[in-house]
Short mmCIF file of the C-alpha atoms (twelve columns), coordinates in Angstrom:
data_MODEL
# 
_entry.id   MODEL 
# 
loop_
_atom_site.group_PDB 
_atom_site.id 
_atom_site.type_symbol 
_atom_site.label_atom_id 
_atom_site.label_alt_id 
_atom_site.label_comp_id 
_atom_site.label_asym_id 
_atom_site.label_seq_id 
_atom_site.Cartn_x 
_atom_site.Cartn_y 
_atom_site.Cartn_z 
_atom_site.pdbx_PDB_model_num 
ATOM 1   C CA . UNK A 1   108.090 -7.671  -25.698 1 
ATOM 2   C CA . UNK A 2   108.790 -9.794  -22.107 1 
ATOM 3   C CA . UNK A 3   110.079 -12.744 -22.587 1 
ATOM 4   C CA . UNK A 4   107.834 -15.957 -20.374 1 
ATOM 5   C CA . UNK A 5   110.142 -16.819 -17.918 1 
ATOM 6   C CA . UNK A 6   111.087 -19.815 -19.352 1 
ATOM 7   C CA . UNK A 7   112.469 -18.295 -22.134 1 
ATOM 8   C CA . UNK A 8   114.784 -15.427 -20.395 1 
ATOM 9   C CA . UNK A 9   116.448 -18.427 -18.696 1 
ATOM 10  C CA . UNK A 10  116.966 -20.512 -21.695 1 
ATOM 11  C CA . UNK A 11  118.460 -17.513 -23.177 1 
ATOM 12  C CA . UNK A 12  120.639 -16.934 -20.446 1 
ATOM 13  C CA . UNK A 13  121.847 -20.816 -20.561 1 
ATOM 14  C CA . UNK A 14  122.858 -20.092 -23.887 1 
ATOM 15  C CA . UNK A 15  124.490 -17.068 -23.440 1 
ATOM 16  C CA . UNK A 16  126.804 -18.600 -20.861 1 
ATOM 17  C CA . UNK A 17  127.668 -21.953 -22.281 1 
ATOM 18  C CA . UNK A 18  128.138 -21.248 -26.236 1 
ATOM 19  C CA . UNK A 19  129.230 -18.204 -26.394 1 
ATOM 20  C CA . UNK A 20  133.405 -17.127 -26.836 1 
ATOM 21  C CA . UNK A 21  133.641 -15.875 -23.482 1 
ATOM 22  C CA . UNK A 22  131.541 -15.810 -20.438 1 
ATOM 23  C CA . UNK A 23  129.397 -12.967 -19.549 1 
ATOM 24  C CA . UNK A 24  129.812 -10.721 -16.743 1 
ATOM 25  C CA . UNK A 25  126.376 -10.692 -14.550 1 
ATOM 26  C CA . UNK A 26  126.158 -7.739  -12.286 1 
ATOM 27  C CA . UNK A 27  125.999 -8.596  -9.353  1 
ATOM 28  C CA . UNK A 28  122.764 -7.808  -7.513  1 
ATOM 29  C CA . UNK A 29  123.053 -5.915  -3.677  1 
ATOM 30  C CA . UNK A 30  121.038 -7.698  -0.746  1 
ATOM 31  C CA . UNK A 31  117.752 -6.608  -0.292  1 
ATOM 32  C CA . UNK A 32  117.437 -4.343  2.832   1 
ATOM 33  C CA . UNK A 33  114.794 -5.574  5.525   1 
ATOM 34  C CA . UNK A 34  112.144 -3.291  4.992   1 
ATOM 35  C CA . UNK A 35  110.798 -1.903  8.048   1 
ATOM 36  C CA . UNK A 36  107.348 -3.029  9.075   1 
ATOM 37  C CA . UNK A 37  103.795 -1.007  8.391   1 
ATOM 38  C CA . UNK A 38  101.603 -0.542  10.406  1 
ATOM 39  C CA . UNK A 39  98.227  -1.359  9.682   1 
ATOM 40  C CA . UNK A 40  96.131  1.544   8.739   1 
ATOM 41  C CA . UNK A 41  93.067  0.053   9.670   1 
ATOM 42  C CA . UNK A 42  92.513  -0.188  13.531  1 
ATOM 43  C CA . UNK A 43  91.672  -4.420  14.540  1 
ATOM 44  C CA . UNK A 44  87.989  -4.529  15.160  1 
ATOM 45  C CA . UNK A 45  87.575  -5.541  19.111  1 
ATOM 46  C CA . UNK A 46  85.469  -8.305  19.691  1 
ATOM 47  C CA . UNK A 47  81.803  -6.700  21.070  1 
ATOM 48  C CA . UNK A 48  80.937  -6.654  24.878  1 
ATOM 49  C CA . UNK A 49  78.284  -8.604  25.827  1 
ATOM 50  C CA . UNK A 50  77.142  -5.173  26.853  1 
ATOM 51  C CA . UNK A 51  76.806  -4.457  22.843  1 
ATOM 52  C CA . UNK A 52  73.948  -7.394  23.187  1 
ATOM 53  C CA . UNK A 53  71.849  -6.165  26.053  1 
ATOM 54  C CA . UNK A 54  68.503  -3.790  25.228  1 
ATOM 55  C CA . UNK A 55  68.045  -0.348  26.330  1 
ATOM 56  C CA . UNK A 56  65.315  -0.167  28.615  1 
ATOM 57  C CA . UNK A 57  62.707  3.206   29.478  1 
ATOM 58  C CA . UNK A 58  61.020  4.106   32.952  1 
ATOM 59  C CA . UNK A 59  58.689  1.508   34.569  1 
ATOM 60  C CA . UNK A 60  54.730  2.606   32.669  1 
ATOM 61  C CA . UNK A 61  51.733  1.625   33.679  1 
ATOM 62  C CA . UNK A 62  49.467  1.985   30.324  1 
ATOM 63  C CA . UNK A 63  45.984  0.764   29.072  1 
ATOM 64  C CA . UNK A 64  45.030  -0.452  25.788  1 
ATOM 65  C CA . UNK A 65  44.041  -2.879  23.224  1 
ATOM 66  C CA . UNK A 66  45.210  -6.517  23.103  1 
ATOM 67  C CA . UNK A 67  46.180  -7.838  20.384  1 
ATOM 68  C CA . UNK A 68  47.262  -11.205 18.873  1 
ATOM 69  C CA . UNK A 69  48.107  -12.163 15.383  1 
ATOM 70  C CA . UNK A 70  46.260  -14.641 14.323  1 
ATOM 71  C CA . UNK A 71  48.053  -16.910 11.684  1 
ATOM 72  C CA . UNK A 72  51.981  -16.549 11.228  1 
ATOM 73  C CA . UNK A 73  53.803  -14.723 8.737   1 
ATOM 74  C CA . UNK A 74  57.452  -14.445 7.653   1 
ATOM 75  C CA . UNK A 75  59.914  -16.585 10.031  1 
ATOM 76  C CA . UNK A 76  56.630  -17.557 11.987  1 
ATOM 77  C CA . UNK A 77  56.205  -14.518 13.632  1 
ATOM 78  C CA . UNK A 78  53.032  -14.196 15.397  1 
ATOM 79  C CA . UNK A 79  53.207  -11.171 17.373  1 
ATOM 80  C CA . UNK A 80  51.605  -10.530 20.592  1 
ATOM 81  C CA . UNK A 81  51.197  -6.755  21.041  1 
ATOM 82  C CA . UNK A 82  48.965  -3.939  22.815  1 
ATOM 83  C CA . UNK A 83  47.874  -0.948  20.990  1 
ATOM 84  C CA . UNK A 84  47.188  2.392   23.082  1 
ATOM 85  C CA . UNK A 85  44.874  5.085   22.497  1 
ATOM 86  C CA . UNK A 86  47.764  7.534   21.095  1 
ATOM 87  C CA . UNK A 87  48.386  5.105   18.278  1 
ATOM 88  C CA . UNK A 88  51.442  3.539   19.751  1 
ATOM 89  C CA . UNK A 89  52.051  -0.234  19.599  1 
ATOM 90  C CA . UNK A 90  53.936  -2.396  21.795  1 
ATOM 91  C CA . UNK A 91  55.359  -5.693  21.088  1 
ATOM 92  C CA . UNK A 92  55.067  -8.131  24.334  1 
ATOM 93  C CA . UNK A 93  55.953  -11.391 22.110  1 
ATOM 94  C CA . UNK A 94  57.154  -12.728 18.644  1 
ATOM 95  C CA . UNK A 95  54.879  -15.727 18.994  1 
ATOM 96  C CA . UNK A 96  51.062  -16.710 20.290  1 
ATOM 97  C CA . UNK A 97  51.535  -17.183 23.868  1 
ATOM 98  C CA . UNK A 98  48.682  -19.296 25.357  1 
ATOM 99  C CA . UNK A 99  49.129  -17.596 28.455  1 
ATOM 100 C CA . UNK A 100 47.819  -14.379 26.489  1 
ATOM 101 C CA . UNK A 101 44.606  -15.986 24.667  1 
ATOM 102 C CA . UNK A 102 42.511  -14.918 27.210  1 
ATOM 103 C CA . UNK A 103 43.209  -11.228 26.330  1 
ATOM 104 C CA . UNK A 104 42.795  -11.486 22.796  1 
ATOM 105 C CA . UNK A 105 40.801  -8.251  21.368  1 
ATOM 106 C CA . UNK A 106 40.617  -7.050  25.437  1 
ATOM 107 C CA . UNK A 107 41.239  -4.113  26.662  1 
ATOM 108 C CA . UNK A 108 43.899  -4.465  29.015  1 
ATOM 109 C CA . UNK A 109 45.773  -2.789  31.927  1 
ATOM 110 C CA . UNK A 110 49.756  -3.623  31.730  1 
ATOM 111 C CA . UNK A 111 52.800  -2.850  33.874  1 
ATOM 112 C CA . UNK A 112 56.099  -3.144  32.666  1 
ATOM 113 C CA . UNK A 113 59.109  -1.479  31.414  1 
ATOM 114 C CA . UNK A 114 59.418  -0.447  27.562  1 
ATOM 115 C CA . UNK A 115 62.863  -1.519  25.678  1 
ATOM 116 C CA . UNK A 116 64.354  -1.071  22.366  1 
ATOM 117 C CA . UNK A 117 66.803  -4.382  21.512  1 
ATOM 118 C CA . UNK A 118 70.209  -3.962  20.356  1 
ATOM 119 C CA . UNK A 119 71.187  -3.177  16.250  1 
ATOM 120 C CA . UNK A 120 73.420  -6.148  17.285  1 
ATOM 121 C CA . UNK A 121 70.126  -8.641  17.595  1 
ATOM 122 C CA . UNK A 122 67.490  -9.537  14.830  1 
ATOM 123 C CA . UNK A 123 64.353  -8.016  15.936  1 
ATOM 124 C CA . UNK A 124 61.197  -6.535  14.587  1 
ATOM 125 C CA . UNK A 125 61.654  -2.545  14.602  1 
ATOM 126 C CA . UNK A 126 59.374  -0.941  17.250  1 
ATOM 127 C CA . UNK A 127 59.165  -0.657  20.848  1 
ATOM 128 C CA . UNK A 128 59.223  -3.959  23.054  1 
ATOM 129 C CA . UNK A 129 57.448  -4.286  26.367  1 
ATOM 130 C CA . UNK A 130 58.769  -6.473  29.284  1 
ATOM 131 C CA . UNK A 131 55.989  -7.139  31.263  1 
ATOM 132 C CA . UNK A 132 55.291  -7.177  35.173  1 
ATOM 133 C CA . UNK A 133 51.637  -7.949  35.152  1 
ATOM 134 C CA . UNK A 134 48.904  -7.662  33.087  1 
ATOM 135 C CA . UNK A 135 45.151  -7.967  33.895  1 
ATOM 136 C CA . UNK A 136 41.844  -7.016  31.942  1 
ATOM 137 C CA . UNK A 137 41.117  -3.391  31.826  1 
ATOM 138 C CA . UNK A 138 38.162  -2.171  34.649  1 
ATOM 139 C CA . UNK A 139 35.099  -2.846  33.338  1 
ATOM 140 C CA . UNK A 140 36.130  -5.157  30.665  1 
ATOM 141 C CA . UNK A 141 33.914  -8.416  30.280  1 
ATOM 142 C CA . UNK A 142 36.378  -11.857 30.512  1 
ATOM 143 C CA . UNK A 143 35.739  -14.533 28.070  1 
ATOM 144 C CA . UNK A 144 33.084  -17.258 29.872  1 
ATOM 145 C CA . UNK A 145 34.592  -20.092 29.535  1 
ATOM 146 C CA . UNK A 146 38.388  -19.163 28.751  1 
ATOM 147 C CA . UNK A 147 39.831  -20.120 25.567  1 
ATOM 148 C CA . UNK A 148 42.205  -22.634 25.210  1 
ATOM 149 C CA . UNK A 149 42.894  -22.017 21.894  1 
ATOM 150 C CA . UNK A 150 43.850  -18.549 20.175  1 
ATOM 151 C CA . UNK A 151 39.994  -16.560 19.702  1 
ATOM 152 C CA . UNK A 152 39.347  -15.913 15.489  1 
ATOM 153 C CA . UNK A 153 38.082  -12.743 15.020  1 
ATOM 154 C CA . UNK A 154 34.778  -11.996 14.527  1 
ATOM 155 C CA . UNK A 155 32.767  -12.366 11.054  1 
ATOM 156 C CA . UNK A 156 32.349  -9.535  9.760   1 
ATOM 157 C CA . UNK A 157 29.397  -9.423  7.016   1 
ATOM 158 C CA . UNK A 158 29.223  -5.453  6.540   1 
ATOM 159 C CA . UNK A 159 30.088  -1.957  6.058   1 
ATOM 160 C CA . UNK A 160 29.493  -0.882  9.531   1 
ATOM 161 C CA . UNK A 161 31.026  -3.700  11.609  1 
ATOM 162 C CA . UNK A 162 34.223  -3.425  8.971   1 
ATOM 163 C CA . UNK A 163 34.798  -0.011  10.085  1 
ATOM 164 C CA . UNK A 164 34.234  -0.563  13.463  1 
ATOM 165 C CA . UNK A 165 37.360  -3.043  13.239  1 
ATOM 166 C CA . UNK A 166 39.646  -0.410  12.554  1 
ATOM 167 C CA . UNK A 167 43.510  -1.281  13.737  1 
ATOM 168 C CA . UNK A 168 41.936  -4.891  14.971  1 
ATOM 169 C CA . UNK A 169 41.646  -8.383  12.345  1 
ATOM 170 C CA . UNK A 170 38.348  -9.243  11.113  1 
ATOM 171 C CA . UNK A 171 37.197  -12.226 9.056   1 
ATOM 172 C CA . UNK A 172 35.707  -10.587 6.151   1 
ATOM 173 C CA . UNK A 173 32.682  -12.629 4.172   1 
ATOM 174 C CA . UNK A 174 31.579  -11.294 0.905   1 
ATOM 175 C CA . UNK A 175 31.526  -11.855 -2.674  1 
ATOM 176 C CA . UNK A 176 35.855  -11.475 -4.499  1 
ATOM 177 C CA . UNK A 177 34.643  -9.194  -6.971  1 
ATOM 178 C CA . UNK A 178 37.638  -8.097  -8.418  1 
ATOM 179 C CA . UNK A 179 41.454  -9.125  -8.291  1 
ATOM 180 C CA . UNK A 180 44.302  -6.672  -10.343 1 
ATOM 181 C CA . UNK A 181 48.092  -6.646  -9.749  1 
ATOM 182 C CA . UNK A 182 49.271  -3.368  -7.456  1 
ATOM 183 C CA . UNK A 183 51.249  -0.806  -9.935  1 
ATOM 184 C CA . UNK A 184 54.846  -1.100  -10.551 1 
ATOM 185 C CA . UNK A 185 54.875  -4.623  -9.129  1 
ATOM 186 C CA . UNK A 186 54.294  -7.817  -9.873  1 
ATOM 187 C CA . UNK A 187 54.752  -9.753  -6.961  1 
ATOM 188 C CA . UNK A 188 51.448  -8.229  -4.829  1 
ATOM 189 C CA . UNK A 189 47.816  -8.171  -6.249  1 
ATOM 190 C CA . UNK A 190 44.762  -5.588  -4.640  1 
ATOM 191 C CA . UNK A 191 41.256  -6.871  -4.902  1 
ATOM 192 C CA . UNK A 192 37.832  -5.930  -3.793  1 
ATOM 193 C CA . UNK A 193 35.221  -7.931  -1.443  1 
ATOM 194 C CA . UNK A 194 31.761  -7.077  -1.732  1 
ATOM 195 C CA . UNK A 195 29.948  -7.173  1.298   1 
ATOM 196 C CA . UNK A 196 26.102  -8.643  2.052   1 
ATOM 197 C CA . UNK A 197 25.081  -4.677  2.174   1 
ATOM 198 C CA . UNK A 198 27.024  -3.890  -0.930  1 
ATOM 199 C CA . UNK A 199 29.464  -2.284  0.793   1 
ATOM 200 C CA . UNK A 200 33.074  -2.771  -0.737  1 
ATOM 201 C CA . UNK A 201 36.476  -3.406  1.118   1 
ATOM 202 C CA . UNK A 202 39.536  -2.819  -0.586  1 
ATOM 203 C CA . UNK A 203 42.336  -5.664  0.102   1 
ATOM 204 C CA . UNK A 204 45.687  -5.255  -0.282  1 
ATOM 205 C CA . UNK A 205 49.368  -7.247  0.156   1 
ATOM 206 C CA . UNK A 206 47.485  -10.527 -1.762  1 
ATOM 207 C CA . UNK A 207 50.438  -12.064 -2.914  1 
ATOM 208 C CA . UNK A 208 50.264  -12.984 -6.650  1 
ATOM 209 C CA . UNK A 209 51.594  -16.744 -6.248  1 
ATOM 210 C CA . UNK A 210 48.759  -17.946 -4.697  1 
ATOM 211 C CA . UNK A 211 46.362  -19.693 -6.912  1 
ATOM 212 C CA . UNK A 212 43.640  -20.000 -4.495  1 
ATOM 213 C CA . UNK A 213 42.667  -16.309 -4.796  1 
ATOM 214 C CA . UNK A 214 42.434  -16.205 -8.530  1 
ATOM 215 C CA . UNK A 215 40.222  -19.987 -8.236  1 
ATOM 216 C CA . UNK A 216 37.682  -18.137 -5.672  1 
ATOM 217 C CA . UNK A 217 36.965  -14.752 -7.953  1 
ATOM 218 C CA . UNK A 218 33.105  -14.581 -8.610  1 
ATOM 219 C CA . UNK A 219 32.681  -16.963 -5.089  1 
ATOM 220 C CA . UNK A 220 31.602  -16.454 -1.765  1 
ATOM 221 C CA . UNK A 221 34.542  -16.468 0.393   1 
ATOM 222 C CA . UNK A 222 36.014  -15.587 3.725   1 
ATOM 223 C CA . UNK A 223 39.543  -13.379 3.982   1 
ATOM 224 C CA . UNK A 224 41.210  -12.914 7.213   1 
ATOM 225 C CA . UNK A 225 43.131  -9.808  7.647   1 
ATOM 226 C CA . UNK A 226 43.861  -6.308  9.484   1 
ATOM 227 C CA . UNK A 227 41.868  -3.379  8.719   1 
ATOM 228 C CA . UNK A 228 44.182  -0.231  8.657   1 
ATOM 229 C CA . UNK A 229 43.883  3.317   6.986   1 
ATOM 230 C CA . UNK A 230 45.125  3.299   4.300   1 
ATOM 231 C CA . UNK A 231 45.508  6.095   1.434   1 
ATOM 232 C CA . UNK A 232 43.146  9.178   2.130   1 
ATOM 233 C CA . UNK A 233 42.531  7.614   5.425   1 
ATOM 234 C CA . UNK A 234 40.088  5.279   3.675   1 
ATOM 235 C CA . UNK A 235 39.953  1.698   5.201   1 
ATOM 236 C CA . UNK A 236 41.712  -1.522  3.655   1 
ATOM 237 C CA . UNK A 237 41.693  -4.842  4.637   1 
ATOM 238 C CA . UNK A 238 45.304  -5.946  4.673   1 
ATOM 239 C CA . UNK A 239 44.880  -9.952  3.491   1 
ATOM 240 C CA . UNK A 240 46.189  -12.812 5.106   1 
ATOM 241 C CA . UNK A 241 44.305  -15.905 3.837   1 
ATOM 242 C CA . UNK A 242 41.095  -16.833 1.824   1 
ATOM 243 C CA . UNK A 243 39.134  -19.856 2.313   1 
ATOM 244 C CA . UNK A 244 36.195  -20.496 0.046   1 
ATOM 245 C CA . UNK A 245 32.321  -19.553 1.486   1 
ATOM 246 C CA . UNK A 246 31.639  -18.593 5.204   1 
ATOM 247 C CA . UNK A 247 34.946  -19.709 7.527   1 
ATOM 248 C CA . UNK A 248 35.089  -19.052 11.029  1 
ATOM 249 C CA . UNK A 249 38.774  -19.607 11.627  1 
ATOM 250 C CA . UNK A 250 39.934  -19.237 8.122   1 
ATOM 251 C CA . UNK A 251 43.688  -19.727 8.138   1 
ATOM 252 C CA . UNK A 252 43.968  -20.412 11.345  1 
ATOM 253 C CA . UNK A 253 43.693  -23.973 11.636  1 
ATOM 254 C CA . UNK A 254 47.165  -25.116 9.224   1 
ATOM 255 C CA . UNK A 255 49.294  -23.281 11.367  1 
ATOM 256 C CA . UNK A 256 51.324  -23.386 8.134   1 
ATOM 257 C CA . UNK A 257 52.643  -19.369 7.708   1 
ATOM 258 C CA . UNK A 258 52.045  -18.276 4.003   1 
ATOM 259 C CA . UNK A 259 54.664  -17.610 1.606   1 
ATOM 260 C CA . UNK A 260 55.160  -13.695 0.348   1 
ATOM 261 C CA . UNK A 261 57.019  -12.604 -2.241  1 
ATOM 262 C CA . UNK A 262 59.550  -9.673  -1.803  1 
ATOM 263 C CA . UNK A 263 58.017  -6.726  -0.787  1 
ATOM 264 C CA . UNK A 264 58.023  -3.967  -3.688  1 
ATOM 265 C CA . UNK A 265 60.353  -1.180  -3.878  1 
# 
């Protein structure tokens, strides 16, 4: 067994001093300077500023639908973008511009030149659009007066103005009929809205945490959200906020962004 250090030296004290002769110690050689390694691992360079910059497209001249978040999510992002008729959809700003409110659900003509931000920036993934000018679309009706302050969506009270909605936000009034957690999850609940013609919208991405929507279940209440397709290509209403019987800017108003859980695996 090793003796603690302590212990080999104590032993050598003795050794030397009591013993009937002294001991001998080899005599250890000089270490050699060793000669240096290099590194296998190459220094990292500090990045460019060039490492920073976007990648830009072509200058496009495109038409589409305007479209503005309408309550903030995660890290207050509010997204300005413009959707075109091939499905794409552009990102023009992370936040509600003002200057933008009066193109709100428009359709708009926009000149500019697409870019994709660098890996080395945070960014939302998609493609970006720098813009040169923007006016409404030919033929498109401007609001009378202009708003000065972000449009709500419209109220939508049944089946056939929910669908017609599709890829835009609504404001959704009916009756929370239902309200179960989604599988294999429990931080995200789906529910059901029944409409005034019957009609039911399935809503997902209702975060679990929130007490309000489990308080309004059985009630009249307005839910603010994004219709999409969802499985089967049947519509959803992807949630945002409740507010209890008919609210014309429900959610809006706070300002306050709404806490989510972690999305599911």
């Amino acid at each position: 067994m090793a003796l603690p250090r302590l212990g080999v030296e104590l032993t050598l004290l003795l050794v030397l001093g009591c013993g009937p002769r002294p001991v001998a110690l080899e005599s250890v050689p000089p270490v050699e300077p060793t000669t240096p390694v290099e590194p296998t691992t190459p220094v990292e360079e500090p990045m460019s500023r060039e490492s920073f910059e976007p990648t830009y497209g072509d200058p496009v001249e495109r038409e589409g639908l305007f479209l503005m978040e309408p309550i903030a999510g995660g890290k207050r992002l509010q997204a300005c973008t413009i959707r075109f008729a091939d499905g794409e959809e552009w990102i023009l700003s992370y936040r509600a511009n003002p200057e933008f409110f009066q193109y709100v659900d428009k359709r708009v003509r926009v000149r500019g030149r697409p870019y994709w931000p660098s890996s080395n920036v945070q960014h939302v993934m998609g493609t970006h659009l720098q813009v040169e000018h923007l006016e409404l679309a030919e033929g498109e009706a401007p609001y009378d007066p202009l708003p000065t302050e972000m449009p709500a969506p419209p109220l939508v009270r049944d089946g056939d103005a929910f669908d017609e909605r599709e890829g835009r936000w609504a404001q959704c009034v009916g009756t929370l009929v239902s309200l179960e957690p989604e599988p294999d999850t429990s931080y995200w609940n789906r529910g059901v809205l029944r409409l005034a013609d019957n009609a039911e919208v399935t809503m997902s991405g209702i975060p679990s945490s929130e007490e309000a929507w489990r308080a309004h279940r059985g009630k009249l209440v307005t839910v603010l959200g994004k219709v999409f397709a969802g499985e089967g290509g049947n519509l959803e209403l992807g949630a945002r906020a409740v507010c209890l019987g008919e609210a014309p800017r429900c959610g809006m108003e706070t300002g306050v962004p709404r806490k989510t859980g972690p999305k599911p695996d």
